[in-house]
C-alpha positions in Angstrom: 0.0 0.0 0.0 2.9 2.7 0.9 4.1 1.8 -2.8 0.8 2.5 -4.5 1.1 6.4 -2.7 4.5 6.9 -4.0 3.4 6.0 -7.5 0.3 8.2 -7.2 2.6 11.3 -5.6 5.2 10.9 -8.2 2.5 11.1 -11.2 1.1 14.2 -9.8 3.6 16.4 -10.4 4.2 15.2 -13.9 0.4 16.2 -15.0 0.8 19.4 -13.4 4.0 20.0 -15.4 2.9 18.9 -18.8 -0.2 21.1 -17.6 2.4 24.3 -17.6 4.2 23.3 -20.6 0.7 23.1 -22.6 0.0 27.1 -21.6 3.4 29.0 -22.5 3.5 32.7 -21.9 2.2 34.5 -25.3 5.3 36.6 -26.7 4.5 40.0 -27.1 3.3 40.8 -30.5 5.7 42.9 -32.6 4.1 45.9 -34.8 5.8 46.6 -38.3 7.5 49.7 -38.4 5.4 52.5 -40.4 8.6 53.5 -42.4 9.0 50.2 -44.0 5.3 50.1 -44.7 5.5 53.6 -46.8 4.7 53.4 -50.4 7.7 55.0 -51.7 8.1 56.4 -55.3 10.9 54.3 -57.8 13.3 56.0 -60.0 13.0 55.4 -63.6 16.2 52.6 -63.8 14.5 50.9 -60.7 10.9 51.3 -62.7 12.4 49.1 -65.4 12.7 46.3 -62.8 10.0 46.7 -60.9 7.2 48.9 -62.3 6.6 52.4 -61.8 3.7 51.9 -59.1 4.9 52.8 -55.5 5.5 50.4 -53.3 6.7 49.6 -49.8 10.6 48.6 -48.8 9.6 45.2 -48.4 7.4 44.9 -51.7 10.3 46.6 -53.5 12.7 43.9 -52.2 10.6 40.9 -53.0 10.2 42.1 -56.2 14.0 42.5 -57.4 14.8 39.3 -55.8 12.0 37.6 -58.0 13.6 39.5 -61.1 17.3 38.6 -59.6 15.8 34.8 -59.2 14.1 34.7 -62.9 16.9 35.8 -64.9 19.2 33.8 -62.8 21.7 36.6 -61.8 22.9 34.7 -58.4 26.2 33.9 -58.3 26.6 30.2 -58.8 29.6 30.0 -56.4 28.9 32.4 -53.9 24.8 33.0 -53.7 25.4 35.9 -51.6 26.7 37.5 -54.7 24.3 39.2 -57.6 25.7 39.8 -60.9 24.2 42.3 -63.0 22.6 42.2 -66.3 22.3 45.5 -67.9 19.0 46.9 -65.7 20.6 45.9 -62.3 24.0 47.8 -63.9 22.1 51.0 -63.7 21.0 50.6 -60.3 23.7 49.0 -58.7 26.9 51.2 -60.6 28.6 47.6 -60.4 29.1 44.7 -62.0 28.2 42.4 -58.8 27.1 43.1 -55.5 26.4 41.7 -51.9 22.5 40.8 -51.4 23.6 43.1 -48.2 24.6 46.0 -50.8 22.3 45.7 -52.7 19.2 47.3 -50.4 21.5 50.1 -49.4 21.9 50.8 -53.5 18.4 50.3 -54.3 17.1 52.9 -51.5 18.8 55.7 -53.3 16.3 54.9 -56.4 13.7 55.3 -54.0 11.6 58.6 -52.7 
């Protein structure tokens, strides 16, 4: 009988634990930042790429890594690499950039 209320006081604490672990603490919920969210205006060389309808940061992104990604401008060796074709030359003033570069070039064809 004593072992029967060990068993039973060692399962207890068990439920109450997978109890806890069922119920985490919610994370607090992160708000996009407004400036990223701005429609911004392209320049003409970055309209070429992207279209001349404003768009956000973000949108602006996607969209020349889907151009980047279509005419297949990654660097085979190095993917961090983008070589240019002769739209991206404009933009970028290089012939291949970092994919870190290459938002800090494309804001200055943004207003």
């Amino acid at each position: 009988m004593a072992t029967a209320k060990k068993a039973a006081a060692k399962k207890a604490p068990a439920v109450q634990k997978a109890a806890a672990a069922e119920t985490p603490a919610a994370p607090a919920k992160k708000t996009p930042n407004a400036a990223f969210m701005k429609a911004m205006t392209p320049s003409a060389a970055l309209a070429a790429v992207i279209g001349k309808q404003p768009a956000p940061r973000t949108e602006v992104t996607k969209k020349i890594w889907e151009y980047i990604k279509k005419h297949k401008l990654q660097d085979a060796a190095n993917k961090r690499m983008i070589n240019a074709d002769a739209k991206l030359k404009v933009i970028f003033k290089k012939d291949q950039v970092s994919m870190f570069e290459m938002t800090k070039l494309i804001s200055e064809h943004l207003s």
